[in-house]
N, C-alpha and C positions, 0 to 999 in steps of 0.2 A: 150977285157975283160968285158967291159960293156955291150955287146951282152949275154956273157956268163952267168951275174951272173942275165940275167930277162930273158934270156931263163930257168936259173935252179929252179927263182922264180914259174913262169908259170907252171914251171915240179910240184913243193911241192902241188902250189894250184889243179893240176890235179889229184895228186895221194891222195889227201883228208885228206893231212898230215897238215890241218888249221879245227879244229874243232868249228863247231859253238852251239850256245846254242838251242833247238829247238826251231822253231818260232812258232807263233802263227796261227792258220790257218783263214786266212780272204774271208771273203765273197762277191762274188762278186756283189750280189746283194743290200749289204748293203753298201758298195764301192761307187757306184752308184749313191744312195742316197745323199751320204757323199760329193760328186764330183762336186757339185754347182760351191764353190767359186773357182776351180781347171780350170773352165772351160773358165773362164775370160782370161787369159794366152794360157792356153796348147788348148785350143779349147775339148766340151762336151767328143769325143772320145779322146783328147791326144794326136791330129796331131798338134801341133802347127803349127802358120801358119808365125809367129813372128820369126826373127834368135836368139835373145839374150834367150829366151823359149826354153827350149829342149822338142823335140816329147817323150812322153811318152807311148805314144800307144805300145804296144808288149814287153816293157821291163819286164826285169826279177824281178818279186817279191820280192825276199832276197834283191835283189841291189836296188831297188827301196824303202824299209823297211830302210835298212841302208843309204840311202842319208837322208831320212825325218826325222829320227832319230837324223842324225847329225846337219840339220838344226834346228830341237826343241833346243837344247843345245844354239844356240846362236853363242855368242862372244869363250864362251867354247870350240865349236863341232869345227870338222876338216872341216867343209864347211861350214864357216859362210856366210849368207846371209840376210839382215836386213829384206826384204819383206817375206822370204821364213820366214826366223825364229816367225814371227810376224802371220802366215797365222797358223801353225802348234805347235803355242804353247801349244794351249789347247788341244790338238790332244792325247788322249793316246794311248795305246801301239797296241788296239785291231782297234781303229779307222785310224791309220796308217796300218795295216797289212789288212784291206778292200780297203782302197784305191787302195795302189798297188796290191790287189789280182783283181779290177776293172781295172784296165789302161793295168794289163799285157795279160788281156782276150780282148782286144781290136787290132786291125789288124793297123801296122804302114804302110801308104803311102810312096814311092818310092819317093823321088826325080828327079833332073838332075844332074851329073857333070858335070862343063863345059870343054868342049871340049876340050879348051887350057891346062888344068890342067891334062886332064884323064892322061897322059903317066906318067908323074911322079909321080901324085901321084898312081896310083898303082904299082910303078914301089919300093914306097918306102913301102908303105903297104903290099905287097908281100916279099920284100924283104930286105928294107932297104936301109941303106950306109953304105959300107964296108971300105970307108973309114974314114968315122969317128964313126965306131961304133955304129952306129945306127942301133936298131934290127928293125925286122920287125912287124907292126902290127898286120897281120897275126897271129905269132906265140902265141898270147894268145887271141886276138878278133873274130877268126876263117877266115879262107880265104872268106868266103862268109862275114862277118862284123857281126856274129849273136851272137859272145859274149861266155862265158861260164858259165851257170848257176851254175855248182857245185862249181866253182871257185870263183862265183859272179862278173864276170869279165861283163863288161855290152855291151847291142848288139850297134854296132854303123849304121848296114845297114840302110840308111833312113832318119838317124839322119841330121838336117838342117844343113850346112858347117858353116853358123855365129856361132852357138851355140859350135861346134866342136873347131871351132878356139879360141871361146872364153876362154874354157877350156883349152886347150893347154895350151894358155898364162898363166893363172892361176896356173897353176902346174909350171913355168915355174920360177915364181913369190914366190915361195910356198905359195902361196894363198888361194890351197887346198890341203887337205892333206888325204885325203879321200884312197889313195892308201897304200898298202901292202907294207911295208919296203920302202918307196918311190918310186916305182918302178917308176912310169907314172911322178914323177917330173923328176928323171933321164935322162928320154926317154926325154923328153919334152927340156930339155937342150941340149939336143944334134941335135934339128933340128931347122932349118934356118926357115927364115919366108916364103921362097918360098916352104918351103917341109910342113911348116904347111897348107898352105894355099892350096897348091894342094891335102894334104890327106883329109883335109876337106872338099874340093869339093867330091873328087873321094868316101868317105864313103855315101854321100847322094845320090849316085846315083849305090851304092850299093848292089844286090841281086840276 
């Protein structure tokens, strides 16, 4: 049942039955500029090099608009984070929408998975556990891990396995709540730490 009702989520956000407000259109050049203190962390292009740093290089605009958004908020937003919210407080709406119009005009670096992990974690990201109901990641972050823009569902190919994992936990914890109906808290309860810790490997070595 729990397969069914975030495979039917995935279907609404595909068929573009979640309307969003228009965004603003950001510049990548002025992005750029803006991307100084960004670069201390995520590295000038956005490859982080750090696990607890997520790569930002090649992410999706809207999703990337809407994480920093929720970080400005604070204690309030649905992904509170004391350094983040501290970095983007004074950030408005146009100077967040260059950012990620910069990081997502940017190429994300390929990782490893290790080896020990590859089988199951794509064994679970392709397909899940059927027996406890666990969907697959696939089905809304694309078989290849590149995400869906229309959906804002965000790329994970690439993305560092610490960083991956880190987040898991977090949804897991409702620690973020950044997700559609809760979908990814959902998901996130329903895998072991051997299935987190292998999909997390096998996303960053993803593509």
């Amino acid at each position: 049942m729990q397969k069914l009702i975030t495979l039917i989520g995935c279907a609404f956000l595909w068929a573009g039955l979640v309307v969003a407000a228009e965004p603003l259109k950001g510049s990548v050049l002025d992005g750029q500029k803006k991307s100084e203190i960004c670069a201390s962390c995520h590295m000038v292009d956005g490859n982080s090099k750090v696990g607890m740093y997520p790569k930002i290089s090649g992410q999706a605009e809207a999703y990337m608009v809407k994480q920093l958004t929720e970080f400005r908020k604070g204690e309030q937003g649905n992904r509170s984070n004391p350094v983040m919210a501290a970095i983007v407080q004074a950030y408005t709406d146009q100077d967040i929408a260059d950012l990620a119009a910069y990081f997502a005009s940017q190429t994300v670096t390929i990782g490893e998975a290790d080896p020990e992990l590859v089988a199951l974690g794509e064994k679970i990201f392709k397909g899940g556990n059927s027996k406890t109901g666990l969907p697959a990641c696939a089905a809304c972050h694309n078989i290849q891990g590149l995400g869906n823009k229309a959906a804002n569902i965000p790329r994970l190919s690439g993305q560092l396995a610490e960083y991956v994992a880190i987040e898991l936990h977090r949804y897991q914890k409702d620690q973020r709540k950044t997700d559609l109906n809760g979908m990814m808290r959902d998901i996130a309860k329903l895998m072991t730490e051997q299935e987190i810790n292998a999909v997390s490997s096998y996303v960053s070595g993803l593509h």
